[in-house]
Each structure stands twice: as C-alpha cells, then as structure tokens.
C-alpha positions as CSV (number, residue, x, y, z in Angstrom):
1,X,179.5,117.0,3.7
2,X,179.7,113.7,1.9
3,X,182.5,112.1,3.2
4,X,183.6,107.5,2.3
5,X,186.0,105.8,4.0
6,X,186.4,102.1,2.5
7,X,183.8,100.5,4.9
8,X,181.4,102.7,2.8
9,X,181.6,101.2,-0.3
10,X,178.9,98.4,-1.0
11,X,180.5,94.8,-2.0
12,X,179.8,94.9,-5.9
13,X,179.1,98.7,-6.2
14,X,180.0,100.4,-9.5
15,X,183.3,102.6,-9.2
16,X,182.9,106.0,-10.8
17,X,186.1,106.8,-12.7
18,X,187.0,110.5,-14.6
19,X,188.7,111.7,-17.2
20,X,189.0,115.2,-16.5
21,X,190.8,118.3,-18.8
22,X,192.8,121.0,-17.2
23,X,195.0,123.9,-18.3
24,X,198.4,125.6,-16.5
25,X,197.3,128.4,-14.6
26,X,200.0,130.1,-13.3
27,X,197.4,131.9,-10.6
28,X,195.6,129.2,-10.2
29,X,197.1,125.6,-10.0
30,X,194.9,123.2,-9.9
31,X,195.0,120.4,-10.4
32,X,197.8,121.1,-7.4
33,X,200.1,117.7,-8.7
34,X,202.6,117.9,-6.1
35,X,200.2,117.1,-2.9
36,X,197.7,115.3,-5.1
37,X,194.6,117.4,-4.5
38,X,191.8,119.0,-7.2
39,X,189.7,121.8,-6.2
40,X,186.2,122.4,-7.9
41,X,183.0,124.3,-7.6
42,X,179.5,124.2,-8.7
43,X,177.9,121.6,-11.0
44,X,181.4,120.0,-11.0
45,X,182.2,119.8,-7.3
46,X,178.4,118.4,-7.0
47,X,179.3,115.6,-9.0
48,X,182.2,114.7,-7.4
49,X,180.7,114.5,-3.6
50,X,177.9,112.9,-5.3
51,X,179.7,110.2,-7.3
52,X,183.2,109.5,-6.4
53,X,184.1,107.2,-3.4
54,X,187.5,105.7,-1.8
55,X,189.3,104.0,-4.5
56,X,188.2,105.4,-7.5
57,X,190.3,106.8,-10.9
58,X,190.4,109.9,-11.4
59,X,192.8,110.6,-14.2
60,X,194.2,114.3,-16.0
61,X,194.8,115.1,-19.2
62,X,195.9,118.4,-20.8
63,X,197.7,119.8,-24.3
64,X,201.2,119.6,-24.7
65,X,202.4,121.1,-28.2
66,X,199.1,120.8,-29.8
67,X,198.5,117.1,-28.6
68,X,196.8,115.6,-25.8
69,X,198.5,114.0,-23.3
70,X,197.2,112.0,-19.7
71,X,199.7,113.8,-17.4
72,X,198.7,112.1,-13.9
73,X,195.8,110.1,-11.9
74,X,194.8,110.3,-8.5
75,X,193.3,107.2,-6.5
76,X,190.4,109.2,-4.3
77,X,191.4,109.0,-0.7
78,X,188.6,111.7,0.5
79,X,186.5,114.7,-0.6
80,X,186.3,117.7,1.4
81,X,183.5,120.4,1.6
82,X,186.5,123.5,1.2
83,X,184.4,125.4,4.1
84,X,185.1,122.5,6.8
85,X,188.4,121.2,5.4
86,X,189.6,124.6,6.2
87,X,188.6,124.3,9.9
88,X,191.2,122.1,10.0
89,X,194.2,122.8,11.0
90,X,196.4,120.0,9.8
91,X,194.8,120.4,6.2
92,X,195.1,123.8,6.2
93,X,199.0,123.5,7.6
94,X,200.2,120.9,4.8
95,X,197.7,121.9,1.8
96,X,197.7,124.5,-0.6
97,X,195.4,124.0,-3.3
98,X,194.2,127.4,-4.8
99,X,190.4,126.6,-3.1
100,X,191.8,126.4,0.1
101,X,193.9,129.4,0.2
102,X,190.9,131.4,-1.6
103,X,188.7,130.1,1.2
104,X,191.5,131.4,4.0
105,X,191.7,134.6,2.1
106,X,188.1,135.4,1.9
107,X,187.5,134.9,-2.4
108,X,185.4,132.1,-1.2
109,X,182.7,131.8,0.6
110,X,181.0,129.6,3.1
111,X,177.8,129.9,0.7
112,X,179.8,128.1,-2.5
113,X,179.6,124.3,-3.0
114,X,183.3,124.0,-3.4
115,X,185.1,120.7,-2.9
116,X,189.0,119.2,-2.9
117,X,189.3,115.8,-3.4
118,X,193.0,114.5,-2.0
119,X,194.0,111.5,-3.8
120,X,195.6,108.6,-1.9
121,X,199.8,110.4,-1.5
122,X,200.7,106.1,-1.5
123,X,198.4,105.1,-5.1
124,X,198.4,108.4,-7.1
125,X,200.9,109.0,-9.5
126,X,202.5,111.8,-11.4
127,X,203.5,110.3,-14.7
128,X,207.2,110.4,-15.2
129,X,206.5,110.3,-19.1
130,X,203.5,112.0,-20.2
131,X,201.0,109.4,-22.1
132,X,200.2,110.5,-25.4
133,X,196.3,110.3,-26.1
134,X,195.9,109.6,-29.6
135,X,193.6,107.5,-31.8
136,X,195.2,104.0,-31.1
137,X,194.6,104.4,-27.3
138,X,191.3,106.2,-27.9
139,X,189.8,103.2,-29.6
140,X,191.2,100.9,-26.7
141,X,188.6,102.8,-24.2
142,X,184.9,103.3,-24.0
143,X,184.9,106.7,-24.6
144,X,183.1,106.3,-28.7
145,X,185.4,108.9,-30.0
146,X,184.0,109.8,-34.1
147,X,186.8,110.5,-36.0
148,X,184.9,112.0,-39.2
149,X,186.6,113.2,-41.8
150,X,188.0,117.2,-41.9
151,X,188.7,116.3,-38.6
152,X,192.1,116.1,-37.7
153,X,192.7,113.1,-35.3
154,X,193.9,115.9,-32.1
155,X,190.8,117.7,-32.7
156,X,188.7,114.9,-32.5
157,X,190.1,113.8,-29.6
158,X,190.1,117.4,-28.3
159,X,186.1,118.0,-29.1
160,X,185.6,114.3,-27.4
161,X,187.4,115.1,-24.0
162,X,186.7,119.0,-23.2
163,X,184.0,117.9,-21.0
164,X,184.8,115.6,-18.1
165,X,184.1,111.6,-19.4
166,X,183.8,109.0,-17.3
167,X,185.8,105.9,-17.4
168,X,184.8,102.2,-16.7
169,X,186.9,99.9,-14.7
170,X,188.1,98.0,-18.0
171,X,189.1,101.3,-18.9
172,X,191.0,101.8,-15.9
173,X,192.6,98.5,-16.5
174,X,193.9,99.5,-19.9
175,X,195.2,102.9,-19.2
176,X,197.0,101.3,-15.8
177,X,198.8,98.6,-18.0
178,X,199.7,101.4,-21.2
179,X,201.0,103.8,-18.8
180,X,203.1,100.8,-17.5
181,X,204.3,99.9,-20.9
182,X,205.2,103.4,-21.8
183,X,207.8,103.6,-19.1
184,X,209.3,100.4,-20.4
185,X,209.9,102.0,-23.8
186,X,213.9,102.2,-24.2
187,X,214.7,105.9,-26.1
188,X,217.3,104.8,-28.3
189,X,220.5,106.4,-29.1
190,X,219.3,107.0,-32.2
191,X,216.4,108.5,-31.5
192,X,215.6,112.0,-33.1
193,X,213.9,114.1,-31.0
194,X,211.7,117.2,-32.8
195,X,212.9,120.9,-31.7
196,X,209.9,121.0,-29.6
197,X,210.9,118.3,-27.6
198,X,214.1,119.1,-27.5
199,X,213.1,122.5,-25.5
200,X,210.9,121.2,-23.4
201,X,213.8,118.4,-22.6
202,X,214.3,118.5,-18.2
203,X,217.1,116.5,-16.1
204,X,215.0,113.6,-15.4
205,X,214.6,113.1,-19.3
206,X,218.3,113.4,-19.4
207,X,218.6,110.8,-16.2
208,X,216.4,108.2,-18.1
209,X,218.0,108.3,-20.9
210,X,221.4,107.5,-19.4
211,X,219.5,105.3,-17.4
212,X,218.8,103.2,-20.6
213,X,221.9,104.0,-22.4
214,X,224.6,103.9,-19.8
215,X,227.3,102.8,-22.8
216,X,227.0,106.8,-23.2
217,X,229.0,107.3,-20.1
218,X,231.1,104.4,-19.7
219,X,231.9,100.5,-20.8
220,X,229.5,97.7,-19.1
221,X,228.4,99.5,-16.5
222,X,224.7,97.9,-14.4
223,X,222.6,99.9,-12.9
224,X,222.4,100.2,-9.1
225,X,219.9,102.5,-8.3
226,X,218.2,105.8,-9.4
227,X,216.8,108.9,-7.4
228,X,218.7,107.0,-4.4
229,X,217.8,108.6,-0.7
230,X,220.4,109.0,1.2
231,X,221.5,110.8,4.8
232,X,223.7,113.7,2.7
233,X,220.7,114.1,-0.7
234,X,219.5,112.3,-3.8
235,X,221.8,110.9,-5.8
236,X,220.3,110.9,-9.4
237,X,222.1,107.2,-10.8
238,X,224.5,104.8,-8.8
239,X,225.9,102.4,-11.7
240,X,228.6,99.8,-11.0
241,X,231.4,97.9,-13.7
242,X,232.5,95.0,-14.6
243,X,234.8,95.0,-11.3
244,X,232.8,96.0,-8.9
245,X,233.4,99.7,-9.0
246,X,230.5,102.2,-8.3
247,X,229.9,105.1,-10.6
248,X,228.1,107.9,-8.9
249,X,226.1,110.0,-11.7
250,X,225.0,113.6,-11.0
251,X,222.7,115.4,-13.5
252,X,222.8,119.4,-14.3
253,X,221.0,121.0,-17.0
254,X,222.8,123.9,-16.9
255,X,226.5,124.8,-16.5
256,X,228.2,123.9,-13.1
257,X,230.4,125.6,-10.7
258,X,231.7,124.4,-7.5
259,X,228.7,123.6,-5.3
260,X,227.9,120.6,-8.3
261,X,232.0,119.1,-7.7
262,X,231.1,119.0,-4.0
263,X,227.8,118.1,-4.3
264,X,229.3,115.1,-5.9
265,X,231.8,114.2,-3.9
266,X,229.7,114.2,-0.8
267,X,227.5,111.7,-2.4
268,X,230.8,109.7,-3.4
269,X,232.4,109.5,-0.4
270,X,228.8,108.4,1.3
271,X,228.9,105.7,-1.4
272,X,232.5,104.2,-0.8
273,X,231.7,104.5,3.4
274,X,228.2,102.4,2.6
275,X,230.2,99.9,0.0
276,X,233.3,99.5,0.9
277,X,234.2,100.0,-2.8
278,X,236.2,101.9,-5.3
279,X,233.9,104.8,-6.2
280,X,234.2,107.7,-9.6
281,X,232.0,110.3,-10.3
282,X,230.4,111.6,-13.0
283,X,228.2,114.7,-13.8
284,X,226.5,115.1,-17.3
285,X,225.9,119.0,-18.0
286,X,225.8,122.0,-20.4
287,X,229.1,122.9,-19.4
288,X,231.4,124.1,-16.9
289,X,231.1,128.3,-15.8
290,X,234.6,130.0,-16.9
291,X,236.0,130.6,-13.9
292,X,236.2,127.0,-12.9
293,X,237.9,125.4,-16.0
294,X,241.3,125.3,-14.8
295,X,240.7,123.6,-11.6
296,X,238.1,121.4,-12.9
297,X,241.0,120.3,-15.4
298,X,242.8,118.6,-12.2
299,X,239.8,116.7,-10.8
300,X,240.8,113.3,-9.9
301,X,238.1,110.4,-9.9
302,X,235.3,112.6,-11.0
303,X,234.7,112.8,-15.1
304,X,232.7,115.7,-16.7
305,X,230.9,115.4,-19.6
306,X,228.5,117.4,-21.5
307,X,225.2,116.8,-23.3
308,X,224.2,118.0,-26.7
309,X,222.0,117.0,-29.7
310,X,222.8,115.5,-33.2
311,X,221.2,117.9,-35.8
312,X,219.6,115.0,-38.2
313,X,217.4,115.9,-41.8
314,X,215.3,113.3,-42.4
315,X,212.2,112.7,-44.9
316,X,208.9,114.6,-43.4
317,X,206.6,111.4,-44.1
318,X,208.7,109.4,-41.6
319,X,207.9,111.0,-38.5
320,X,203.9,109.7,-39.9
C-alpha cells in the first residue's frame, strides 16, 4: 500500500490533478459524495496509488439533461488499498463506499488491486450549483478540446472527457475561482427557467433563490443567516427588517401538515430566546394538505405562502 501524508511530498513536486467522468448508479454509488470517498480497480486504481498524493484535485463531472456538468472535487486526504482499509474498524464503521462493502461481503477479493481514495471532509466540496462545462470554460483549461465541425459543442466535450484527463495546477486555479463566481450569480426574478429545470428544481434551489430575492417574501428584509445550526435543527433562512424584527423562513417542497407549523415555531421561539427580538415565521411550500386549512387560517405570526412558476413563450433563438 502506497500511502502520503504531507511530509511526503517533495518541496516543488508536480501535483497530479483529475478530471474524472462518472454515472448514477443506483447499485453502485460511487463516487459516494456524501462521505467524500471514490472507489476504483484495476488500471484506474493503479494510477491513482501511483500518482495522486495529499493535496491534490481531483474533480467529477457527469451529464445532466444532455450537458456536462463538474458536480464536485475532492482535495486527496489518503488512498487506501480496499483489502487493509477494511481491517479497519473505524473505516469500516463510518464508510460505505460500494468497494468497501463489496470487500466485507465477499464480491471482492483480497487478489484485486482496488483502492478508495477519501478526500479531505474540511477541503472537498459538493457543488451547491452544478458547473456547467461548456466551450467557454473548456478553452479556459489545458485540456485541447477540437471542436470540428458536425460536432455539436456537448459531444465534443463529451468525446474529450470520457476518459479520465488530467488537470494542471493553473487549471485548478481557474476551475476554483469559476466555481466561486458561479455561486455569486444572482437568479433573477425574471428568470425563465426551461421545463427541465423546472423538474429537477429541489428546496435548496428554492432557499437560494429567496436568499437572493427576499422582496419575494417581504419589504427590506437582510439576511441573517442560512442553513443555521441550532440546539432544536436547521433553520433554512433567518432574515431581519427594517426594525429589527427576525423572520424565520422554513422551506417545503411539498404540501405541509402540522409537524412543518411546529417545526417552525420551535425554531421561532429558539430565535426570540437567543435575540431577544420580535420574531414571524414563514414557510414557502406547494401547499397546505386539506385537513389543515381551517386551522392554518388562524395562525398568528407565522405567514404561508406558496411557490409556483410563470408560464413565459419566448423566441427559441434567445435561449442561444
């Protein structure tokens, strides 16, 4: 087993950075976002004891309605042979990358070179907003992607990337500062999302978006906080007015019942005990379930509101 720790790495040694594909696999998820960790085997695996070290790139990309899109990156913490990482039982206790479990079950074998690389829980990051990866951030990079003609510009990019590439630290660089100008992006009110998007819409797109439009729910409101911790749960957006009262906002994609009016309240009244201030609540929705509309009619301090989307026809060569 090849394992670095940061006193390996030479002063002025070349970091190795990927670029590496993957699909969903709903049998097999790797790579396993949540804890951080990418299973391999093989050639593949071979490469990665071989070249990777403490502190290297490696980001993921996949398709996404047809386009490609850099979903995440891992900052290498450690690579582990998947036949001694499982002879340990703290790894084997908090990590369940397919290779690992397939190893504890028996599919593996003691005889395959298999590897997990864990990237650094602190550094690595699961993007928030998927990066699109199209011709203008192609030409940015190293990477010499041809764009010939009868080739559309996704399945250029797609013949270009199927294998695993590797990055340069410049490249690194760039993709680091566009990911971090990407979440800056404000979506307008205006905004027309396509139907696809529109489906694939989740809370947290819902959460940033009244994050960045907060006139949707109320008049002059700042924004406090968002994905707050606290003692009694998460509360999705703290916002406070013009005189000093806090707005608690709670986020359901679905239609609410009970349980969401006392979720919020528990996160208001930790609010008002923590500020000392005049606390309302709000939850943004699909709707409210039928057998709680005439008590939700009498709420006091709490405001419910629903989401929905403007059906807009527009030109087809604008969305170019």
């Amino acid at each position: 087993m090849k394992y670095y720790s940061e006193f390996d790495i030479k002063r002025g040694e070349k970091n190795m950075n990927l670029f590496i594909p993957y699909v969903h696999l709903y049998n097999h998820p790797d790579p396993l976002f949540e804890e951080f960790t990418y299973g391999d085997a093989g050639a593949r695996a071979r490469k990665l004891k071989s070249d990777l070290k403490k502190g290297d790139y490696v980001f993921f990309h996949t398709s996404i309605r047809g386009k490609k899109y850099i979903t995440a990156y891992y900052v290498v913490d450690r690579l582990l042979d998947t036949a001694k990482a499982i002879k340990d039982r703290n790894i084997v206790a908090k990590y369940k990358n397919p290779h690992i479990l397939e190893f504890l079950s028996g599919e593996r074998t003691d005889g395959d070179d298999d590897v997990v690389l864990f990237g650094d829980p602190i550094t690595s990051r699961i993007l928030e907003k998927p990066l699109l990866f199209d011709k203008t951030l192609a030409e940015k990079l190293s990477l010499n992607i041809k764009f010939p003609k009868g080739k559309t510009e996704t399945q250029a990019i797609g013949s270009a990337t199927r294998a695993w590439r590797e990055l340069t630290d410049k490249d690194v660089e760039i993709l680091l500062e566009v990911i971090k100008s990407s979440e800056k992006e404000r979506v307008g009110i205006e905004t027309i999302l396509s139907t696809d998007e529109v489906t694939e819409i989740i809370e947290k797109d819902i959460e940033g978006f009244i994050e960045k439009n907060p006139s949707l729910i109320g008049e002059s409101l700042k924004l406090k906080s968002r994905q707050l911790d606290t003692s009694v749960g998460r509360i999705d957006l703290c916002f406070e007015d013009k005189k000093d009262n806090q707005i608690v906002v709670e986020l359901k994609l679905n239609k609410i019942g009970r349980e969401a009016i006392n979720q919020l309240r528990r996160y208001m009244n930790w609010v008002k005990k923590e500020t000392k201030k005049e606390v309302t609540g709000i939850i943004v929705c699909k709707g409210v379930m039928p057998a709680f509309e005439e008590d939700f009619k009498k709420l006091k301090n709490i405001k419910i509101l629903c989401y929905g989307w403007q059906l807009k026809v527009y030109p087809w060569d604008e969305t170019e």
